[in-house]
C-alpha positions as CSV (number, residue, x, y, z in Angstrom):
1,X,139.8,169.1,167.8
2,X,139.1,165.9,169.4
3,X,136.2,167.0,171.2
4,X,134.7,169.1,168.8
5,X,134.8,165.8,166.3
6,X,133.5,163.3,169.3
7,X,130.4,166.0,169.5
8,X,130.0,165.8,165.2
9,X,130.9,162.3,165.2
10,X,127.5,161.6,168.1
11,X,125.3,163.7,166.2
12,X,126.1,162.1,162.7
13,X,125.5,158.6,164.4
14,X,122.9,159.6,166.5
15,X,120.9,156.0,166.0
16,X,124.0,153.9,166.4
17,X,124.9,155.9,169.6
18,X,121.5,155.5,171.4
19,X,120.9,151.9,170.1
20,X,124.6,150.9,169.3
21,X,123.6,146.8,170.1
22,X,121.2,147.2,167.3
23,X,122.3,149.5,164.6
24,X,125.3,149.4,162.1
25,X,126.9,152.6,161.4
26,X,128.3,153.6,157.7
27,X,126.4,154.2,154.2
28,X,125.6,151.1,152.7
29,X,127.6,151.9,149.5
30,X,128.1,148.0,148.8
31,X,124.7,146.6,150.1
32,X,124.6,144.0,152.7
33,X,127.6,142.6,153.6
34,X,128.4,140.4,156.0
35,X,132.0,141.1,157.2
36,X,130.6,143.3,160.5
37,X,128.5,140.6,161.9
38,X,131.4,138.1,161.3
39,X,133.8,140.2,163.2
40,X,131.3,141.3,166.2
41,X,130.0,137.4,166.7
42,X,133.7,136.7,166.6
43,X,134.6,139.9,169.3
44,X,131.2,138.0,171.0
45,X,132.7,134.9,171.0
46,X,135.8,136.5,172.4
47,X,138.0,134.8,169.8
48,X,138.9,135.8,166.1
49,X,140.7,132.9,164.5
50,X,144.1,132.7,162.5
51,X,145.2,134.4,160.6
52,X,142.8,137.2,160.5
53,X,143.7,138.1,163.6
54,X,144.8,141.6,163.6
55,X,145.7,142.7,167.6
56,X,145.6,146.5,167.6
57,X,142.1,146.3,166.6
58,X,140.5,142.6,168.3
59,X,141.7,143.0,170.6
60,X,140.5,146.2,172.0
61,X,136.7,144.8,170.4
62,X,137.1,141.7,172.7
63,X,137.7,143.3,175.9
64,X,134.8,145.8,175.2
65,X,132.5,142.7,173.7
66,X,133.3,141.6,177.4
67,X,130.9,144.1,179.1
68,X,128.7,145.0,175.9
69,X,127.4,142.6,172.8
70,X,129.8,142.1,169.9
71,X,127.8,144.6,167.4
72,X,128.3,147.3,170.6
73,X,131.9,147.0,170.8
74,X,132.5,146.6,166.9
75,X,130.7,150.4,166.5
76,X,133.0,151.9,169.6
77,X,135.4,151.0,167.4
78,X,134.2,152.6,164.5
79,X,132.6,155.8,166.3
80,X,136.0,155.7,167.8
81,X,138.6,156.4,165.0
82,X,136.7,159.7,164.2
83,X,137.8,161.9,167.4
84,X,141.6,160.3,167.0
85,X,141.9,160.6,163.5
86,X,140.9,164.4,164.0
87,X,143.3,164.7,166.8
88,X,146.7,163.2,165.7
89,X,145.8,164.5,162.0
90,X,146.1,167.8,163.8
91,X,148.9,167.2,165.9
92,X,150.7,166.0,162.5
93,X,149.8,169.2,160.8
94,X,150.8,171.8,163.3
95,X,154.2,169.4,163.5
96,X,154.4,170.0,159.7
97,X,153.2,173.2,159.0
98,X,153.2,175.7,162.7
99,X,150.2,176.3,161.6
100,X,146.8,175.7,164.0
101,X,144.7,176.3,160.8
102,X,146.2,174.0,158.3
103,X,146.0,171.2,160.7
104,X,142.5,171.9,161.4
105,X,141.5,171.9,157.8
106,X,143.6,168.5,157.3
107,X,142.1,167.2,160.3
108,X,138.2,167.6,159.3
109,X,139.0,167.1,155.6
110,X,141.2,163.6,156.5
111,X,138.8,162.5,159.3
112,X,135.7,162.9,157.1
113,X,137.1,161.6,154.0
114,X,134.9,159.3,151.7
115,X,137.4,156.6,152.3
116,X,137.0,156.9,156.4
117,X,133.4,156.5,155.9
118,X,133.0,154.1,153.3
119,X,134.9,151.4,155.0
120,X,133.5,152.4,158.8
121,X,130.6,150.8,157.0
122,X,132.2,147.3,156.5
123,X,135.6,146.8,158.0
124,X,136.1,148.0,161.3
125,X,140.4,147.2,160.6
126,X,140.1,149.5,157.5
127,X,138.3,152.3,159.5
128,X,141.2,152.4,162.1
129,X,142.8,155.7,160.2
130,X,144.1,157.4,163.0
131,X,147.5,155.4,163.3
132,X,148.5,156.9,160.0
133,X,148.6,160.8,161.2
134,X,150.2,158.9,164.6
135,X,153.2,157.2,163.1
136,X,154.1,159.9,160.5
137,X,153.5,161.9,163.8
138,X,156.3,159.8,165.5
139,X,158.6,159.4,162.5
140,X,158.9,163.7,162.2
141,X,159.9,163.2,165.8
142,X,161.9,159.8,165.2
143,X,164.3,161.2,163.0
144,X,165.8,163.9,165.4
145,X,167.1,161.8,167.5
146,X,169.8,159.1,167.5
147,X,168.4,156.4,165.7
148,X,168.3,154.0,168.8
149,X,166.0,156.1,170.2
150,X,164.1,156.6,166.9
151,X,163.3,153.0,167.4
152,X,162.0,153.2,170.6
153,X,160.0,156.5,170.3
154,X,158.6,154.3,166.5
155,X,157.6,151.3,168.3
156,X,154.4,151.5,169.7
157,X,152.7,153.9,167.0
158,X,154.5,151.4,164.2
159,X,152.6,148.6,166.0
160,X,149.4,150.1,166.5
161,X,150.1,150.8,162.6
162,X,151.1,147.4,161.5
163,X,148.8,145.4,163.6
164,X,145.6,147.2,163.2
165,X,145.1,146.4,159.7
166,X,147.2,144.3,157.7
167,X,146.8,146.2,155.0
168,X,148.6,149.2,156.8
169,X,151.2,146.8,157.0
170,X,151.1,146.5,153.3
171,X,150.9,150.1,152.8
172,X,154.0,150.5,155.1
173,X,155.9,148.2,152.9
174,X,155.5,150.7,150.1
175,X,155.2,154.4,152.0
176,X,157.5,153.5,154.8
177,X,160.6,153.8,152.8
178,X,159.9,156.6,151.0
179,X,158.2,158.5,154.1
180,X,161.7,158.0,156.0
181,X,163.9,159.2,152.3
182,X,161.8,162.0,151.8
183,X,162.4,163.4,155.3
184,X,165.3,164.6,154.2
185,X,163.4,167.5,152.2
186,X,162.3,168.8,155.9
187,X,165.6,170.3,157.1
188,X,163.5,174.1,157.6
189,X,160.1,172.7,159.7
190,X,162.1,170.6,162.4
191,X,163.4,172.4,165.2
192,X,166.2,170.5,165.8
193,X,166.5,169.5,162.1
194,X,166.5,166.0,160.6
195,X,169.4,163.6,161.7
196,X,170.3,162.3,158.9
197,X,172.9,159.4,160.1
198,X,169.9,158.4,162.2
199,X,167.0,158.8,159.3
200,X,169.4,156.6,156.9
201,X,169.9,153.9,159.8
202,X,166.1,153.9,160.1
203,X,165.7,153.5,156.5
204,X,167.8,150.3,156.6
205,X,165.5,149.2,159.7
206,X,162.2,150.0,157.2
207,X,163.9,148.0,154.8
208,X,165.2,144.9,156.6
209,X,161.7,145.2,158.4
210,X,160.0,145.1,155.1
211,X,161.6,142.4,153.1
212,X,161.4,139.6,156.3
213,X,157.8,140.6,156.3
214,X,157.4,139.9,152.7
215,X,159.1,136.8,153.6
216,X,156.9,135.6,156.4
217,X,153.6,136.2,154.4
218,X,154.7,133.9,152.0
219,X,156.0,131.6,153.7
220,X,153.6,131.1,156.5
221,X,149.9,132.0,154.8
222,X,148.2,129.1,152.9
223,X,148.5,130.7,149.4
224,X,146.4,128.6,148.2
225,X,143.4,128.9,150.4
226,X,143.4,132.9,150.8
227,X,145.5,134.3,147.7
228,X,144.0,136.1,145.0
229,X,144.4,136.2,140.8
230,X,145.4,139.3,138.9
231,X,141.7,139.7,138.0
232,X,140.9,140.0,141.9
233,X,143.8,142.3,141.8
234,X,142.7,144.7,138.8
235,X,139.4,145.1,140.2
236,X,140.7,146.1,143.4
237,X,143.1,148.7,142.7
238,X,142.6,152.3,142.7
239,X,142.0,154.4,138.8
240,X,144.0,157.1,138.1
241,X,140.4,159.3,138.1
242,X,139.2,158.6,141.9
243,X,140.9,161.1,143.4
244,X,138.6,163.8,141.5
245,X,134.9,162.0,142.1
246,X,133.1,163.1,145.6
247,X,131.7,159.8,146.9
248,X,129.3,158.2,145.6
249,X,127.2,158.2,148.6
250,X,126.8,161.9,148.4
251,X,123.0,163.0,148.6
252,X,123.6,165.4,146.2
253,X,126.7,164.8,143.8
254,X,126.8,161.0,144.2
255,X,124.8,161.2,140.7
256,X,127.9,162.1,139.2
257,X,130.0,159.5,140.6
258,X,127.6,156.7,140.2
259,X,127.6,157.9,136.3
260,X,131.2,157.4,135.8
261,X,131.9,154.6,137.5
262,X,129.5,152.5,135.8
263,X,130.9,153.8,132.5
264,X,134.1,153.2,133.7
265,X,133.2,149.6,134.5
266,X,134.2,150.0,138.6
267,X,132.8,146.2,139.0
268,X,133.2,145.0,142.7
269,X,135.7,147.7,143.8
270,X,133.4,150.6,143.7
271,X,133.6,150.5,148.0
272,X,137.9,151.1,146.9
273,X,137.7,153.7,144.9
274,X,136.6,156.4,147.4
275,X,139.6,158.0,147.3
276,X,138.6,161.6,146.5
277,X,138.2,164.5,149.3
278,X,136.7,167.0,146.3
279,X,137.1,169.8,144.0
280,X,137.9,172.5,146.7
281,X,140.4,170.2,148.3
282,X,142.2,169.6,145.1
283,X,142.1,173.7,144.6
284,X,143.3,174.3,147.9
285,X,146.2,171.7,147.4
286,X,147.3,173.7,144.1
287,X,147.5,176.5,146.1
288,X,149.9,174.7,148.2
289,X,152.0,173.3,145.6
290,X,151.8,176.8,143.3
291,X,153.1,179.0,146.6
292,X,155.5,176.3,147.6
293,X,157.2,177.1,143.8
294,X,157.1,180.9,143.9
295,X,158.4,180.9,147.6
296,X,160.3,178.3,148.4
297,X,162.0,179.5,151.4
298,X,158.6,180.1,153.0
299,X,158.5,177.9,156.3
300,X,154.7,177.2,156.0
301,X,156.0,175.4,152.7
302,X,158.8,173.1,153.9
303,X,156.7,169.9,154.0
304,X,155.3,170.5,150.7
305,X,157.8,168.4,148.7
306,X,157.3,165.9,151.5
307,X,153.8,165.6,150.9
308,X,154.0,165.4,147.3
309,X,156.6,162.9,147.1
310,X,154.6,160.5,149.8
311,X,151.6,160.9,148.7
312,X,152.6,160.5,145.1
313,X,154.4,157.5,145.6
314,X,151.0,155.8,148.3
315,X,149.2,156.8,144.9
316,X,151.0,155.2,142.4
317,X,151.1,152.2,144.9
318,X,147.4,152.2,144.8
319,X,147.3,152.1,141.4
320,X,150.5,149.8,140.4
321,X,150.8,147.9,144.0
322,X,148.9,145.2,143.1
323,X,150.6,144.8,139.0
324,X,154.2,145.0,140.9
325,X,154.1,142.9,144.1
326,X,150.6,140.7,143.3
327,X,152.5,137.9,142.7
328,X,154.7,137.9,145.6
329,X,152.0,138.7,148.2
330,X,148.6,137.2,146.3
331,X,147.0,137.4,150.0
332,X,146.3,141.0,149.5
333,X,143.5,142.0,147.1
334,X,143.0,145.4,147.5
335,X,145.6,147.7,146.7
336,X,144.1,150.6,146.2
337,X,143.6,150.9,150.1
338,X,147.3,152.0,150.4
339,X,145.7,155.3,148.5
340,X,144.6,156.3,152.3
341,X,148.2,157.7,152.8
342,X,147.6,159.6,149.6
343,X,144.2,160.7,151.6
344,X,146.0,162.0,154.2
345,X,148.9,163.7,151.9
346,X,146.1,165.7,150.0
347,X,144.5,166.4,153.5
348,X,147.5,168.5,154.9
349,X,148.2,169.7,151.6
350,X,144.8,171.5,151.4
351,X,145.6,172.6,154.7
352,X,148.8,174.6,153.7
353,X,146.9,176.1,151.0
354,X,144.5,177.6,153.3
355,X,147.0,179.0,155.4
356,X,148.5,180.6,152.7
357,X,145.3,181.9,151.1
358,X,144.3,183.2,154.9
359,X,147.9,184.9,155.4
360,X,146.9,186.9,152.1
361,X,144.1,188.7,153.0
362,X,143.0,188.9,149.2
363,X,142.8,185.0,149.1
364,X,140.6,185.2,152.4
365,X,137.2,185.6,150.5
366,X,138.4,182.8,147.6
367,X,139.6,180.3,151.0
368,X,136.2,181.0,152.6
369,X,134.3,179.6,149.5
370,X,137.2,176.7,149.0
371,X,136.7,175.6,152.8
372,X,133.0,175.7,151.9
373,X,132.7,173.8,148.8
374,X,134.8,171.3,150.5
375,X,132.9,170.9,153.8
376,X,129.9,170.8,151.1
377,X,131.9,167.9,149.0
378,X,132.7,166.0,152.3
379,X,129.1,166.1,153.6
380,X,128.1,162.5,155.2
381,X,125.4,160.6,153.3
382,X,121.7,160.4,154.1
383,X,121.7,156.8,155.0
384,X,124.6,156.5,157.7
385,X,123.5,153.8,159.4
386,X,121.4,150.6,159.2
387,X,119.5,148.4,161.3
388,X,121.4,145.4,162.8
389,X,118.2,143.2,162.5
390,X,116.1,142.6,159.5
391,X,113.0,143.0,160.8
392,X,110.7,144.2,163.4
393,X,109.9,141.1,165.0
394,X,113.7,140.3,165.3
395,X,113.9,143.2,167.7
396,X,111.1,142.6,169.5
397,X,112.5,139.3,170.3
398,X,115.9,141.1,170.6
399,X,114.1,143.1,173.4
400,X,111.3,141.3,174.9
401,X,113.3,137.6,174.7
402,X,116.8,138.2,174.8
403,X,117.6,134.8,175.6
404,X,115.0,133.2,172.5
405,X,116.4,130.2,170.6
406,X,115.4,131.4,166.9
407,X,113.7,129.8,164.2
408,X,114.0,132.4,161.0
409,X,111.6,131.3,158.3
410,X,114.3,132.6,155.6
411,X,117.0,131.4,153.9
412,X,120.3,131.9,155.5
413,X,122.4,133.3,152.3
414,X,125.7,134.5,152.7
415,X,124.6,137.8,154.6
416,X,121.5,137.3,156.0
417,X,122.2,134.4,158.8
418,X,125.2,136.8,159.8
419,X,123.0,139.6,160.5
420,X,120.6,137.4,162.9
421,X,123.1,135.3,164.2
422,X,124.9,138.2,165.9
423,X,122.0,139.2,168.0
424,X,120.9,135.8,169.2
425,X,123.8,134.1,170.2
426,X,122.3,131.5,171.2
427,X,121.1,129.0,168.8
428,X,119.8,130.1,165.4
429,X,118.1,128.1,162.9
430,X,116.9,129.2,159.3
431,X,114.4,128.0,155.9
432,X,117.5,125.3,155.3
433,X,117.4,121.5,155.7
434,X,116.0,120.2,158.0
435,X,113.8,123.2,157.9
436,X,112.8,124.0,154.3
437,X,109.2,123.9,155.0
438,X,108.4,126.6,157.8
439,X,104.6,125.2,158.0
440,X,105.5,121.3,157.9
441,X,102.8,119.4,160.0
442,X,103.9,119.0,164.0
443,X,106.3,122.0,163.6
444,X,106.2,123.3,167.2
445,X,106.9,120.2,168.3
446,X,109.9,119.9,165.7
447,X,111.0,123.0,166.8
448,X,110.4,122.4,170.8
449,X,112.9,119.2,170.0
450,X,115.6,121.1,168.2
451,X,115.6,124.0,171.5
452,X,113.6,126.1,169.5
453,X,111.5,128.6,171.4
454,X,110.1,131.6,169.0
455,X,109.7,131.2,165.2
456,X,109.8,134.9,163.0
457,X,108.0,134.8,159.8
458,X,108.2,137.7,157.6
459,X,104.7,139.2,156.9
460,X,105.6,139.3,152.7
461,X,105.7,135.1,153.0
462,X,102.9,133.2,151.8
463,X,103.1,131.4,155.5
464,X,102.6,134.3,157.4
465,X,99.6,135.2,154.9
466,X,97.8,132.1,155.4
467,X,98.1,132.4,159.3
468,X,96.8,135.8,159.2
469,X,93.6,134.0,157.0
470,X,92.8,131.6,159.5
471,X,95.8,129.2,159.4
472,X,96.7,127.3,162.2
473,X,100.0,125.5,163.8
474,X,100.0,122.8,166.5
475,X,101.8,123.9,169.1
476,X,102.1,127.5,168.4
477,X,100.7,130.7,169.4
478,X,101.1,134.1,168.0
479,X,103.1,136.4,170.8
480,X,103.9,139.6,168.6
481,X,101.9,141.4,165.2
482,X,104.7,143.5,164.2
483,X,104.4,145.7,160.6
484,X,107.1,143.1,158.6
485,X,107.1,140.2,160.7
486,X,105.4,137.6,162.5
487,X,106.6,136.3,165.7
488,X,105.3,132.8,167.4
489,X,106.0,131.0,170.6
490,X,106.7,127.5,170.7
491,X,104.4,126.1,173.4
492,X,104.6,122.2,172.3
493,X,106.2,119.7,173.9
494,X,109.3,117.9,172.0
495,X,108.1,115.6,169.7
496,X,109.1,112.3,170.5
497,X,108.7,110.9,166.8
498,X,108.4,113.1,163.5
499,X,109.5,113.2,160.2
500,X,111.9,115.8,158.4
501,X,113.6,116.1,155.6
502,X,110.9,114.6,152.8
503,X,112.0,114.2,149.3
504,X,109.9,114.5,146.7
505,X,106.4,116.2,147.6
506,X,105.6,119.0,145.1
507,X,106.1,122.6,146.9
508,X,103.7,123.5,149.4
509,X,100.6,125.2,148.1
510,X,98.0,127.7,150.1
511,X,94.3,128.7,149.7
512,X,92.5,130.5,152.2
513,X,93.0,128.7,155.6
514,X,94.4,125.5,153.4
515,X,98.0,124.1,153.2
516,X,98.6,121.0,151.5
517,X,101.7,119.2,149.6
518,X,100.8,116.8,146.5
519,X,103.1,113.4,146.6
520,X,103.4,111.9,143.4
521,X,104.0,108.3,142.7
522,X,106.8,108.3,145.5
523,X,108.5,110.1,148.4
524,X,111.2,109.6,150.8
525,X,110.8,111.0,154.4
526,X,113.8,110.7,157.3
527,X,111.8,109.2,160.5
528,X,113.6,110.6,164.0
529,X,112.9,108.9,166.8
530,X,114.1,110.7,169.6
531,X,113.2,108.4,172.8
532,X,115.4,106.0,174.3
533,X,113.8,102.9,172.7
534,X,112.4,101.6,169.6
535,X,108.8,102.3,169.6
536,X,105.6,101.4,167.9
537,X,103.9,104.0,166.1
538,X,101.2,105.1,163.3
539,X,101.4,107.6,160.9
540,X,98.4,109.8,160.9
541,X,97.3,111.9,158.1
542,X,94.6,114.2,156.6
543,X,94.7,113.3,152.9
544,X,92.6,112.8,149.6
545,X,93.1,111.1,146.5
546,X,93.7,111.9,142.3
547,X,92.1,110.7,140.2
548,X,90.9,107.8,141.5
549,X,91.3,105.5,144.4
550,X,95.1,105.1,145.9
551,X,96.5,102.6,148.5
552,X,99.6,104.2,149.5
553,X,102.1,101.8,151.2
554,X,104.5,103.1,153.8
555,X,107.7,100.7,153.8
556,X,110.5,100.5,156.4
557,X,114.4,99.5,156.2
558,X,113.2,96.4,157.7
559,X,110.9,95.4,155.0
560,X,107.6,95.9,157.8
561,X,105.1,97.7,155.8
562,X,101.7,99.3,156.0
563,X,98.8,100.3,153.9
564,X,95.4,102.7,153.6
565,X,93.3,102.8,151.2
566,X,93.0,106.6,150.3
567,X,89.9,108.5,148.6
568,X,87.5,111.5,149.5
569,X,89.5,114.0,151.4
570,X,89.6,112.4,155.4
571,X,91.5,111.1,157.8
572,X,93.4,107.9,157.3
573,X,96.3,105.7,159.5
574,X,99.3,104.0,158.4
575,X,100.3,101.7,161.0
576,X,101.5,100.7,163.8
577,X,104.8,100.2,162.7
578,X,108.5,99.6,164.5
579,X,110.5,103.0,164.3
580,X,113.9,102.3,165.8
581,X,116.0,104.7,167.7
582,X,117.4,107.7,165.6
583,X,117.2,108.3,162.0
584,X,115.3,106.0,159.8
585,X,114.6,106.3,156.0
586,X,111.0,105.2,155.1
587,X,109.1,105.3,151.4
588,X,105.5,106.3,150.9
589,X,104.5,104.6,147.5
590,X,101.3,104.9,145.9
591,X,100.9,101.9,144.5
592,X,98.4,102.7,141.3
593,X,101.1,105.6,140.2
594,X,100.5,108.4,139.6
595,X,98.9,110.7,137.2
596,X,100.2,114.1,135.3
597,X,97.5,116.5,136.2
598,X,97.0,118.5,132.9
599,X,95.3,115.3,131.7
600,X,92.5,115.5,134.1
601,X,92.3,119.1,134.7
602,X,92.9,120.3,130.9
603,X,95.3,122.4,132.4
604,X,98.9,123.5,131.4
605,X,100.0,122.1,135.0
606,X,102.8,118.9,133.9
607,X,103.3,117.9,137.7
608,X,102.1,114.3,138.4
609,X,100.0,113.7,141.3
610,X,98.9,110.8,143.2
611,X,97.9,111.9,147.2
612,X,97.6,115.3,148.6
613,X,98.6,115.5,152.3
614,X,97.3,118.2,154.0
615,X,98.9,117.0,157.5
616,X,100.4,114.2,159.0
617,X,101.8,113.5,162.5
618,X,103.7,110.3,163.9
619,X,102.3,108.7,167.2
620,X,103.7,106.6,169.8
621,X,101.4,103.8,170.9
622,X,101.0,104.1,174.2
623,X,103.0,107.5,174.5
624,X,106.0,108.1,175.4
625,X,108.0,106.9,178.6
């Protein structure tokens, strides 16, 4: 079973497995998101910090980040959980049933469940299934023995459980209990039966275990900075109807489910509600149930009321969890994740009806379509997988300069910088103060002072547009044409003075192989010098005049100023003047005012206008030393 999954699981990812440093796996059901490139740059960094720590998952991820990138080891992990969910969910199902088949049909329908694949697509913790079929594996095999030993043989698959996700750990707190009570309905399958002395002593454990947990999380997590409300809370949780939608990414019944949730008003927590395995699932489930009350002495049906009662009561937790212990644990948000146990429940309930219907050679034409409209149902979305990098030219740097410090002529966001910054670990800089104008005079050298050594502009900007029609950039040169993105090299030398961060120009404007920024009656610019030493320098600029003559007065902290007089469109000096070491805040000021421009131009256009810089560049007297 495992190996037949591992060779489905490679040829459903086939793009992540050749290019696995480059490529996300998972349907992007929730659009970008940037909770995978925050846990690879952290499995990068080899550190993921308190208290989202959860061990049975990081840590694995930072031991393989150690030989492979971050992004690599993140989709091992993913890719991972498919071949071991298959595996124990068969173990579990032969354990249940003694039946190969049923525990092959829970297997593929539990390891291909919408809720396995939605969430491989954004939480690698969430995606980690497989310990669920493992520790109801252990606990069938727990409570036949003396209930010391039931501890010892519950240890490590109850850790892998608990620390894995900590939302297993809060589905544990709800199914645990009842998983160990309903046991007791599985005298006929075990072989020796159920202790019971030892199941009850294990129950008290379960209990004990799950009230000084409760107690830790909220005593120890800041409540404050991580909890959620009761709307968080109501979104999050699972409705009563998601167990009968297919998933929404399905290519050809995701119609359906996109229909109803939007009536139904799914908000943020469509991603939660993919709870459903399908019509034939269901079916073959109330087979299971329907045989299990005409014949119930029938081994095959012994772990039916099991099942049910579980998987009824990780269901109703789903629902209710988050109405009913919210309040006590507010750090959790998502309750309807604890439906997974109800996932797995249905799963191996689908798989006894099989069986049965098989057994019955009547039912083995109706079982053949069921198994088929289910495999149908559970088919994987077109779009399993996207590109780690936005664009093109990222991956060329990606590939050709792996080592590149970045400039990214785009706004950071709160998913976009994530998605960059895992694949150039080094340093990273976006369209964000003191970068907000990509095309700013003396960029390269800007850039060669900040470490910057290639610059990606995204072919749909007006930037990129104007270099294509003739533009030009001190200091740059174009080292990559690729069909959405530009890519430069920084070949200046570090600037030794230059300005950044100017307040008040009117947006920058393009025409042809023209770039200019209108200054109205005032600006503030922050001057950097960068040397050891205060130096003398002039401010040179390429600038013309409106309406009418302007001397334009550059003034310094100091009170030294310097004027030009400021007409036809040349090139004028302001200066020499004293910059001192570091960070200095100088004022342009044109000292006629300024002028709105609809009254010259007859135009709608309110902005008022004084100078027009096209460029302007600080230099040192004498250069530097």
């Amino acid at each position: 079973m495992a190996a037949v999954t591992t060779m489905l699981t490679v040829a459903m990812a086939w793009p992540v497995v050749q290019n696995p440093g480059a490529t996300v796996f998972g349907p992007a059901l929730a659009g970008p998101h940037p909770d995978p490139f925050v846990v690879a740059s952290q499995y990068e960094r080899g550190t993921v910090p308190s208290p989202y720590f959860q061990p049975a998952t990081d840590l694995p991820g930072i031991a393989l980040a150690r030989w492979t990138s971050g992004l690599t080891a993140y989709n091992i992990l993913v890719l991972a959980s498919f071949p071991l969910t298959a595996a124990f969910t068969f173990a579990l199902g032969v354990v249940l049933t003694r039946s190969r088949l049923a525990g092959v049909v829970a297997a593929a329908a539990f390891t291909w469940a919408p809720f396995h694949l939605a969430h491989a697509a954004y939480h690698v913790h969430i995606a980690q299934v497989q310990w669920w079929p493992l520790f109801l594996l252990a606990v069938c095999v727990a409570v036949r023995q003396p209930w010391t030993r039931g501890l010892v043989i519950l240890a490590v698959p109850g850790a892998l459980l608990l620390t894995a996700s900590f939302y297993w750990a809060l589905a544990a707190l709800f199914v645990v209990p009842v998983m160990l009570a309903a046991l007791w309905r599985l005298p006929a399958t075990l072989d020796p039966p159920v202790n019971t002395r030892s199941t009850a002593r294990l129950l008290v454990v379960a209990i004990v275990a799950a009230l000084a947990g409760v107690t830790a999380a909220s005593t120890f997590v800041d409540v404050e900075a991580l909890g959620f409300g009761a709307g968080d809370r109501a979104w999050y949780s699972a409705r009563w109807f998601s167990v009968w939608l297919p998933a929404v990414t399905h290519p050809w019944l995701g119609a359906l489910s996109t229909y109803v949730w939007t009536a139904a008003n799914a908000g943020p927590g469509l991603l939660e509600q993919q709870l459903g395995l399908g019509v034939g699932a269901l079916v073959l489930a109330g087979v299971a149930l329907t045989r299990r009350w005409r014949s119930p002495t029938d081994p095959l049906m012994a772990a039916v009321p099991f099942l049910l009662i579980v998987g009824g009561a990780a269901w109703a937790a789903s629902i209710f969890g988050g109405a009913v212990m919210g309040d006590v644990l507010p750090i959790f948000r998502a309750y309807a994740r604890i439906g997974v146990v109800a996932v797995l429940a249905l799963a191996l309930l689908a798989g006894i009806g099989s069986a049965v219907l098989v057994r019955a050679r009547a039912g083995r034409p109706l079982v053949a379509g069921l198994l088929l409209l289910t495999a149908l149902e559970l088919v994987p979305p077109a779009d399993r997988w996207n590109p780690a990098l936005p664009t093109a030219g990222h991956t060329w740097i990606a590939t050709h300069a792996p080592t590149a410090t970045l400039f990214d002529c785009t706004a950071p966001g709160r998913v976009y910088g994530q998605t960059v910054r895992v694949q150039f670990p080094g340093l990273v800089r976006f369209r964000e103060p003191p970068f907000e104008d990509c095309v700013t005079p003396d960029i390269g050298g800007i850039l060669a002072a900040h470490g910057v050594s290639h610059v990606v502009l995204r072919r749909a900007l007006r930037q990129a547009a104007w270099l294509e029609a003739g533009g030009a950039l001190d200091g740059m040169s174009v080292a990559a044409w690729e069909s959405d993105a530009l890519v430069l090299r920084v070949d200046a030398s570090p600037a030794g003075v230059y300005a950044t961060d100017v307040i008040g120009l009117h947006p920058r404007e393009f025409l042809g192989r023209d770039t200019w920024r209108w200054m109205p009656a005032e600006s503030e610019w922050l001057v950097v010098n960068r040397t050891s030493r205060d130096v003398r320098a002039t401010l040179d600029i390429t600038a013309s005049s409106f309406n009418g003559e302007k001397t334009l007065r550059l003034t310094l902290p100091s009170g030294e100023t310097a004027e030009t007089r400021v007409g036809a469109h040349g090139a004028y000096q302001l200066g020499p003047v004293t910059i001192p070491v570091g960070e200095t805040r100088v004022r342009l000021t044109s000292l006629e005012g300024d002028t709105q421009a609809s009254i010259v131009t007859g135009s709608s256009d309110t902005r008022r206008l004084a100078v027009r810089l096209d460029q302007w560049r600080w230099r040192i007297e004498g250069g530097v030393k």
